[in-house]
PASEBA-1860 file (N, C-alpha, C; in nm, 3 decimals):
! residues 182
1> XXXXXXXX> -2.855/-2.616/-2.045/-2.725/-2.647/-2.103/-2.744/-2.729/-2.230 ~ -2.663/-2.719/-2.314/-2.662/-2.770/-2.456/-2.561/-2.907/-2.454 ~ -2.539/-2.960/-2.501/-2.434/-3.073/-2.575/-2.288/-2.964/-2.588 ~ -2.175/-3.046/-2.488/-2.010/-3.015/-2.497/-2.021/-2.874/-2.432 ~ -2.105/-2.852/-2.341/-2.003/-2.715/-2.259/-1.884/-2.711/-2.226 ~ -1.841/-2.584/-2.312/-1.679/-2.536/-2.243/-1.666/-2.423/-2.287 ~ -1.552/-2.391/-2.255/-1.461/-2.245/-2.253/-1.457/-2.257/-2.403 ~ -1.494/-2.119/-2.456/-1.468/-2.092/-2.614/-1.356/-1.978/-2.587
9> XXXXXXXX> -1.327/-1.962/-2.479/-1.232/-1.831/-2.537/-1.197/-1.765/-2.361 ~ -1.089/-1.732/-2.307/-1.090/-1.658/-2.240/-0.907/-1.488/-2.246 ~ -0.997/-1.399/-2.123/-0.963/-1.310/-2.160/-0.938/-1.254/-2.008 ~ -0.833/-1.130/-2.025/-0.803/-1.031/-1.908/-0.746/-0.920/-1.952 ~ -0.690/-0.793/-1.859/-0.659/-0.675/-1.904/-0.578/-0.585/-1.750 ~ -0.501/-0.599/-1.740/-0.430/-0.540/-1.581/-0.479/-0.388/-1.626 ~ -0.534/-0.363/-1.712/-0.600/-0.178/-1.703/-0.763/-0.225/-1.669 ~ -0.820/-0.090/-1.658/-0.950/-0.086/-1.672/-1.011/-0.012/-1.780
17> XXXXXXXX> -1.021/-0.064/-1.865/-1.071/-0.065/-2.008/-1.173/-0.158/-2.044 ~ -1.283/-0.118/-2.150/-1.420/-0.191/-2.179/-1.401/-0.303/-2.205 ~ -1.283/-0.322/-2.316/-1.254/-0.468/-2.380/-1.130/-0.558/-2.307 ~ -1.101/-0.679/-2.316/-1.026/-0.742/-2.187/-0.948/-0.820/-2.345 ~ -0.835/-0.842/-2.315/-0.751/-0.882/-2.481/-0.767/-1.020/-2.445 ~ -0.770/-1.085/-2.546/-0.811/-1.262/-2.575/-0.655/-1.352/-2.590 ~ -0.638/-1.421/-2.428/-0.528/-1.481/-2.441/-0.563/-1.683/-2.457 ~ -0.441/-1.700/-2.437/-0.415/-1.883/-2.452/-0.520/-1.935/-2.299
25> XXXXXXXX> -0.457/-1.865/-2.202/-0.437/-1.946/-2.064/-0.507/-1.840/-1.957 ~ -0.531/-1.802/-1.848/-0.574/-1.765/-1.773/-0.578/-1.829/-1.671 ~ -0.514/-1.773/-1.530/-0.485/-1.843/-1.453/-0.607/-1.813/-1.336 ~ -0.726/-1.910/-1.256/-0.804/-1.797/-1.200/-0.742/-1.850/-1.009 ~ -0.760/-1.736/-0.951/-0.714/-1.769/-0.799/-0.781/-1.751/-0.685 ~ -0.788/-1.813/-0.594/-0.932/-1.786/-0.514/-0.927/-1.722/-0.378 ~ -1.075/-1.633/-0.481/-1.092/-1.558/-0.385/-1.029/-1.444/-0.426 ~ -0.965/-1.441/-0.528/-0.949/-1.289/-0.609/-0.978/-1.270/-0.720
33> XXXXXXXX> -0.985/-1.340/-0.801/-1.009/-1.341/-0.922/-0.955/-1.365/-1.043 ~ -0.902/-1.347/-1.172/-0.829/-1.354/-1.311/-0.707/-1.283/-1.248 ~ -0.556/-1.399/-1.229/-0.456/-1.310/-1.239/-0.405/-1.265/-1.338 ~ -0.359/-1.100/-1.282/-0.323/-0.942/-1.383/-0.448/-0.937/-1.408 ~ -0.591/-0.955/-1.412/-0.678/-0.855/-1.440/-0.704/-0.757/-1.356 ~ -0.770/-0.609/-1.399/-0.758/-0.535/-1.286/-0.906/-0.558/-1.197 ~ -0.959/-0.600/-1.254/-1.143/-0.674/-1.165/-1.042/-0.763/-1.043 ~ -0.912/-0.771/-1.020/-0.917/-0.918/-0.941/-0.887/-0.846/-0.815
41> XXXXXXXX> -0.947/-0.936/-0.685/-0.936/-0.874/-0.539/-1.018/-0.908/-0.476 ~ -1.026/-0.880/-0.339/-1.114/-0.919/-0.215/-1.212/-0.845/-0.236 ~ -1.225/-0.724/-0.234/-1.297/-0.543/-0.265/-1.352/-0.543/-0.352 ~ -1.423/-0.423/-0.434/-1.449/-0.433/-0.529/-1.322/-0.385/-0.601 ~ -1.353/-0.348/-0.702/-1.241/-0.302/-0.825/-1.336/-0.220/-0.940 ~ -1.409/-0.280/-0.982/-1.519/-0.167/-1.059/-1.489/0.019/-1.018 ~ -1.395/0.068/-1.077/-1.406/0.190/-1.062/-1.549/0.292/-0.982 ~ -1.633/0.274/-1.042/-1.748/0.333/-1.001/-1.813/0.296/-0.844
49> XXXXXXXX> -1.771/0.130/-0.882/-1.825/0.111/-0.688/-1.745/0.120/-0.564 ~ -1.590/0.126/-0.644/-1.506/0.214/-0.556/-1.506/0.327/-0.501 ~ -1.589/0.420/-0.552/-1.617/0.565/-0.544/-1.725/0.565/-0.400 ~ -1.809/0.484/-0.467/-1.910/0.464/-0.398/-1.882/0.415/-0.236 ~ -1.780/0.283/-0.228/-1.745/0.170/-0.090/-1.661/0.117/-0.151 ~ -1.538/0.159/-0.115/-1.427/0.053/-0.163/-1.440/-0.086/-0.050 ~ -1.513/-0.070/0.017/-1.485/-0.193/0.135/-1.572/-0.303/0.123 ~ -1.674/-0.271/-0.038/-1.776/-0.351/-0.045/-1.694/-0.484/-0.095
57> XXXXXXXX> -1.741/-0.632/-0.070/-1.651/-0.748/-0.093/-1.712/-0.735/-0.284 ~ -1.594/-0.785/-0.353/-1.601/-0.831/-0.476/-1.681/-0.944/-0.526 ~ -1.810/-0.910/-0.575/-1.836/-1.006/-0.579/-1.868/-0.998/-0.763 ~ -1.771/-0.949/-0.835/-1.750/-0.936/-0.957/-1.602/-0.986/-0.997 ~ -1.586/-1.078/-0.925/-1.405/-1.156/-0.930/-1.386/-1.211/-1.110 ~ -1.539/-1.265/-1.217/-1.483/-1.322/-1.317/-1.603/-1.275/-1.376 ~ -1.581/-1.218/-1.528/-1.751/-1.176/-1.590/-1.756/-1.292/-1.678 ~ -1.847/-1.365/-1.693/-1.862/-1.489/-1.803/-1.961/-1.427/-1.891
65> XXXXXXXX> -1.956/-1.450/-2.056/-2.069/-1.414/-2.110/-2.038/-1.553/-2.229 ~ -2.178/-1.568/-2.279/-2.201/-1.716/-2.365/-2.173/-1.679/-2.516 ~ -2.109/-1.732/-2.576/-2.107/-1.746/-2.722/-2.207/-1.686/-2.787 ~ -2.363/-1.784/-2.748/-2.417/-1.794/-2.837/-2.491/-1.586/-2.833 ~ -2.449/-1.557/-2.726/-2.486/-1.392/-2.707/-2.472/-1.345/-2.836 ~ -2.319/-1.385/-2.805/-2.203/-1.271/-2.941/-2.293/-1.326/-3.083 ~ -2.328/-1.420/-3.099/-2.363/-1.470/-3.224/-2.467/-1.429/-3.223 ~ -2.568/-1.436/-3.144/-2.707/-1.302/-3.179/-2.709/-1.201/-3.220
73> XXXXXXXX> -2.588/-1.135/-3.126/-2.553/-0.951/-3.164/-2.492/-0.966/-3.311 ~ -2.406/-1.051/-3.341/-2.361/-1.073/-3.479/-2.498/-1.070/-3.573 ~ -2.589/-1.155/-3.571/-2.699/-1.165/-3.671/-2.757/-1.040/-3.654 ~ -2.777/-0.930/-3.553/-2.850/-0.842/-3.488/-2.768/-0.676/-3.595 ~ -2.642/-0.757/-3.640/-2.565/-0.599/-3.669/-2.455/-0.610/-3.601 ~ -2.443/-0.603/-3.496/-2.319/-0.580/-3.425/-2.205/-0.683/-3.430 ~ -2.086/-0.624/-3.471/-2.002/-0.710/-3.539/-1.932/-0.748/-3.328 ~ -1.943/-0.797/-3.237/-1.871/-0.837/-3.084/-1.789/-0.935/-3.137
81> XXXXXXXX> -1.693/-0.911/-3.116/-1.588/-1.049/-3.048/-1.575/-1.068/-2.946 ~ -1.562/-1.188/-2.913/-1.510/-1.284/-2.787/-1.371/-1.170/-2.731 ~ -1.438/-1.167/-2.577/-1.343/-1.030/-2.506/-1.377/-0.915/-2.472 ~ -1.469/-0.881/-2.591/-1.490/-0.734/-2.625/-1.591/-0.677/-2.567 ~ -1.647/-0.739/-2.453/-1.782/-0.701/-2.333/-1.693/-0.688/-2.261 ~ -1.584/-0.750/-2.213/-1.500/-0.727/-2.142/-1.506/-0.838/-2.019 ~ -1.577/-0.947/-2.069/-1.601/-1.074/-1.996/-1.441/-1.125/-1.978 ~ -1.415/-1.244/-1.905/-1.339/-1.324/-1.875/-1.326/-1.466/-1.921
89> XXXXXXXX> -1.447/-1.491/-1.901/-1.453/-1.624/-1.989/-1.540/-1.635/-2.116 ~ -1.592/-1.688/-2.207/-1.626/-1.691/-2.310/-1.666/-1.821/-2.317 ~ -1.782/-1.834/-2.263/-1.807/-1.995/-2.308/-1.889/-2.041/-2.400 ~ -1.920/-2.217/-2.405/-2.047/-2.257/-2.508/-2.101/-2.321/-2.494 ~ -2.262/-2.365/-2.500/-2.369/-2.459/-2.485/-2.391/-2.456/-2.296 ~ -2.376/-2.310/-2.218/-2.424/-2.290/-2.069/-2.522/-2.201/-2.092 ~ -2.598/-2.235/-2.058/-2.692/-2.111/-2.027/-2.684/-2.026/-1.937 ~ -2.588/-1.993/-1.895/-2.566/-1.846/-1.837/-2.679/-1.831/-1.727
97> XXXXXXXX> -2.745/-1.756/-1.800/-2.836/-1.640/-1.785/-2.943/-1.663/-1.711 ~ -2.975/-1.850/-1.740/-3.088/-1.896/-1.628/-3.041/-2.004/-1.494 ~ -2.909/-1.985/-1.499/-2.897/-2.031/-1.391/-2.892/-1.926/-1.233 ~ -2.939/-2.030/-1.118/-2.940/-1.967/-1.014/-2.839/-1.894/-0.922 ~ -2.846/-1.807/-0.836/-2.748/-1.754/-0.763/-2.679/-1.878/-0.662 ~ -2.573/-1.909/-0.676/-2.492/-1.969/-0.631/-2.479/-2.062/-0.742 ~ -2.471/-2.134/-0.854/-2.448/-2.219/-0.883/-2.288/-2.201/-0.890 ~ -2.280/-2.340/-0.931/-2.057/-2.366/-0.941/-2.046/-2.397/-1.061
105> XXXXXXXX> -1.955/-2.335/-1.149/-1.921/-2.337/-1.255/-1.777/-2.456/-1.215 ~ -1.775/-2.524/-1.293/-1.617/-2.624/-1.268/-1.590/-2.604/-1.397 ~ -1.469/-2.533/-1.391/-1.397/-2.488/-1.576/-1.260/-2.520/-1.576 ~ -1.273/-2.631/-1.651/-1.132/-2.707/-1.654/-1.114/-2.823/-1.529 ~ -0.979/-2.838/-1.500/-0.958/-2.947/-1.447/-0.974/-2.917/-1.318 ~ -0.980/-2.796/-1.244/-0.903/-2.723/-1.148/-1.020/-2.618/-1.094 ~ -1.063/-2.535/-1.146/-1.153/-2.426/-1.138/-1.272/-2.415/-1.079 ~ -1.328/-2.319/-1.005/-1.419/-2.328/-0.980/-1.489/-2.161/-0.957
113> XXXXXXXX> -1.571/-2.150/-1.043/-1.624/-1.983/-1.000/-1.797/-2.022/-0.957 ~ -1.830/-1.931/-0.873/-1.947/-1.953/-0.811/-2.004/-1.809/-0.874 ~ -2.155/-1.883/-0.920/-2.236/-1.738/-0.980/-2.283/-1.632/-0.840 ~ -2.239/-1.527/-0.884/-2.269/-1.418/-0.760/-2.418/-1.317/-0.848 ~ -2.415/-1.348/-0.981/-2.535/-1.264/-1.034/-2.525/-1.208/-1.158 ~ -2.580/-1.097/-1.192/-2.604/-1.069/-1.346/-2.530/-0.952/-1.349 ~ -2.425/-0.959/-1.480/-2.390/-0.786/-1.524/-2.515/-0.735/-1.531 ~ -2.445/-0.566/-1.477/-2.552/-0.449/-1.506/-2.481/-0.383/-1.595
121> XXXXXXXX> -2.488/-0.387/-1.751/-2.438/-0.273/-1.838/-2.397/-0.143/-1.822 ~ -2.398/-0.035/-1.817/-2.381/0.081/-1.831/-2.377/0.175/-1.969 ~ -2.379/0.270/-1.981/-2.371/0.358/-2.072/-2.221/0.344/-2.154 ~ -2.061/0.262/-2.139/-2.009/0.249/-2.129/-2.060/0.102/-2.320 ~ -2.141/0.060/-2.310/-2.190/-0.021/-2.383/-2.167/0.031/-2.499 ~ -2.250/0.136/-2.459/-2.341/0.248/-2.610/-2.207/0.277/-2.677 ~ -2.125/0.352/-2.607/-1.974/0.382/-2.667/-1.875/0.304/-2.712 ~ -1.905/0.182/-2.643/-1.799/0.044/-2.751/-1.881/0.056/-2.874
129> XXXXXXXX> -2.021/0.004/-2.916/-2.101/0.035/-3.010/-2.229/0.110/-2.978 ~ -2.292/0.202/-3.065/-2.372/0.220/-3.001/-2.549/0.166/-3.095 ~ -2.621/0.207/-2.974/-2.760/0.086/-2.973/-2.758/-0.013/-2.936 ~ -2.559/-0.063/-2.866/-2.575/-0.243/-2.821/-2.594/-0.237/-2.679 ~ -2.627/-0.103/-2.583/-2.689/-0.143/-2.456/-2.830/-0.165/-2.471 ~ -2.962/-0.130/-2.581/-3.065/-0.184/-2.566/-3.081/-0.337/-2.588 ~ -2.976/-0.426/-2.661/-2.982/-0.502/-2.715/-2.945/-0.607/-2.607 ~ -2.884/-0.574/-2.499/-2.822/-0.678/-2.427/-2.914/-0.612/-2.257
137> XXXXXXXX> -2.982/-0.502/-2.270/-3.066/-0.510/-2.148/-3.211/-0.405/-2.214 ~ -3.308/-0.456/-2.167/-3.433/-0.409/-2.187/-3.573/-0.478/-2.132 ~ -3.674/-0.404/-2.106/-3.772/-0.434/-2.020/-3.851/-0.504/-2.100 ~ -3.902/-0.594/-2.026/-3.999/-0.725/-2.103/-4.128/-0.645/-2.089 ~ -4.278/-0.709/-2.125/-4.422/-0.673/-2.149/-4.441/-0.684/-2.073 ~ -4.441/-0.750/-1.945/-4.483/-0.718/-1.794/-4.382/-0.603/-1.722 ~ -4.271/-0.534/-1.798/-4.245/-0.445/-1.715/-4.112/-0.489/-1.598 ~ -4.082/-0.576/-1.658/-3.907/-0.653/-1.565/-3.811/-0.584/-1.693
145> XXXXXXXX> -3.730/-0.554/-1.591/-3.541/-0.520/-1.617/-3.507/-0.687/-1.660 ~ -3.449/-0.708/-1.836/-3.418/-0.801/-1.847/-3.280/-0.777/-1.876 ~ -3.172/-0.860/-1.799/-3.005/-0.812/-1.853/-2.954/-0.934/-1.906 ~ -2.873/-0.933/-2.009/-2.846/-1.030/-2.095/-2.696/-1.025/-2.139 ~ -2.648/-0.917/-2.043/-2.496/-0.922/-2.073/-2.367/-1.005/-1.996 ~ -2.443/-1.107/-1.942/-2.324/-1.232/-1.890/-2.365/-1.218/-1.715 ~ -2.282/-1.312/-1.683/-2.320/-1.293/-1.546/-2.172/-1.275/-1.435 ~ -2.167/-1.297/-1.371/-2.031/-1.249/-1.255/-2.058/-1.368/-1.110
153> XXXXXXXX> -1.903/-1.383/-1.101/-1.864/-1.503/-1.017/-1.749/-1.448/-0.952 ~ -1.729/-1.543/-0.815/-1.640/-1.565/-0.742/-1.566/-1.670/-0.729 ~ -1.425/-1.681/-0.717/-1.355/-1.765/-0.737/-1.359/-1.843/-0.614 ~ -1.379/-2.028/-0.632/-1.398/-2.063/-0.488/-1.309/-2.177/-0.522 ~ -1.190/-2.200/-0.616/-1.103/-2.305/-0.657/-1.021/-2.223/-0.780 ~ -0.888/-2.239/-0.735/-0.814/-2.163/-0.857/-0.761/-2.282/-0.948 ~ -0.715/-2.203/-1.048/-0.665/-2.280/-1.140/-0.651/-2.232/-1.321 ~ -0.567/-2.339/-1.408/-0.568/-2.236/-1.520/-0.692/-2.267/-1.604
161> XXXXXXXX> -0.717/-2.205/-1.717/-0.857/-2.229/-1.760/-0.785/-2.191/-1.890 ~ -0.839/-2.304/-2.030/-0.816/-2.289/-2.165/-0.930/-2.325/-2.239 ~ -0.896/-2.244/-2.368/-1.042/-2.264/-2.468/-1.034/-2.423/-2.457 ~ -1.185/-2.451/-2.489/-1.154/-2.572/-2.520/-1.212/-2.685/-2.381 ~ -1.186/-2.603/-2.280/-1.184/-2.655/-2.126/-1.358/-2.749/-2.124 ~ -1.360/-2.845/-2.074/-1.495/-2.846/-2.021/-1.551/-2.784/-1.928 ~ -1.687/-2.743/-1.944/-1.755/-2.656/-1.826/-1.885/-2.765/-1.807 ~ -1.883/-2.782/-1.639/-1.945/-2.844/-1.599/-2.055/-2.732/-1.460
169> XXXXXXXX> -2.210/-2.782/-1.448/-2.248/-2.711/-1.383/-2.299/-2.777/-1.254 ~ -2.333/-2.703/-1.117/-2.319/-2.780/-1.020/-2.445/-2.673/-0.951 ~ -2.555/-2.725/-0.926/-2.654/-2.613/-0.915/-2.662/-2.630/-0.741 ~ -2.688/-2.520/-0.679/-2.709/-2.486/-0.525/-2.875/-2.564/-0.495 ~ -2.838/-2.605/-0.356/-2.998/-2.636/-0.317/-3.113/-2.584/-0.306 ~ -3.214/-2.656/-0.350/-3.352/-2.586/-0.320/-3.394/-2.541/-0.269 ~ -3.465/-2.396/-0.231/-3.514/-2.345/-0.340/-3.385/-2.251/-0.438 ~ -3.396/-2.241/-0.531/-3.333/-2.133/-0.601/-3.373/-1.984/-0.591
177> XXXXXX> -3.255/-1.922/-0.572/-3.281/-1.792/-0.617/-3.219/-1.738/-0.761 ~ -3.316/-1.634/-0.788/-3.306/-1.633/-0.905/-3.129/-1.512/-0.918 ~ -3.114/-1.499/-1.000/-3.005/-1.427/-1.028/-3.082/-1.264/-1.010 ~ -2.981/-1.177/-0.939/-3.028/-1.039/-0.950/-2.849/-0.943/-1.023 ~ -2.895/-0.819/-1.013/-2.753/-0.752/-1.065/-2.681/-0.747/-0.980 ~ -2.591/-0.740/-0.985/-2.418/-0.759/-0.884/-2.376/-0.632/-0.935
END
């Protein structure tokens, strides 16, 4: 974590569409997820893993992805805005990406999402822009699946959440596990 974590931005979409539109407020509720987004529920909601088990539990209730992402892909070419992964929250100075499975995100006064694991991109990437699914997942020199497109939580404290919010982190006991795809 960096100096002043918080919410840079959050977002939802009652369709299922790639990009999630960038509002004031967001209300999150527990145990379902962003209300009016269509990700929110007990189940899944992901179109595709519906197909698959609609009875599987949600454990994709909020997608968080970090600022400083978008600002890589920015230097990288790719013009992303905040939203436009189709994340939920938008934050700054968390490291995301290396924290463990279960940690507690506390966002805002009220909130609480628990890390359930790592987006898995899709082909769905390439077509918002394309070349930005190698950019946000690709295999390291030993041969690991590295994913870098935000991670996914469950709501375990509702509440509203605004840019601006402090984000505080609350890490699960030892040992850690590491984050896998959700």
């Amino acid at each position: 974590m960096t100096a002043d974590p918080h919410v840079a931005a959050v977002h939802r979409d009652a369709a299922h569409r790639f990009s999630k539109v960038t509002v004031d407020v967001v209300r999150l509720l527990e145990g379902l997820g962003v209300e009016g987004d269509a990700h929110a529920g007990v189940t899944v909601q992901h179109l595709s893993r519906i197909r698959a088990d609609p009875t599987q539990p949600n454990l994709r209730q909020v997608h968080l992805i970090a600022v400083e992402l978008l600002d890589e892909l920015r230097e990288n070419g790719f013009d992303v805005l905040p939203g436009a992964l189709g994340e939920n929250v938008t934050t700054s100075g968390v490291a995301l990406l290396g924290l463990p499975t279960g940690a507690l995100l506390h966002l805002g006064p009220d909130a609480v999402v628990e890390v359930t694991g790592l987006r898995n991109p899709c082909v769905q990437i390439d077509r918002f822009r394309p070349g930005l699914l190698k950019e946000v997942v690709h295999t390291d020199a030993a041969g690991v699946v590295v994913r870098r497109a935000g991670v996914m939580g469950v709501v375990r404290a509702g509440g509203e959440i605004r840019p601006g919010d402090p984000v505080a982190v609350v890490l699960p006991a030892a040992p850690f596990r590491p984050l896998e795809r959700v």
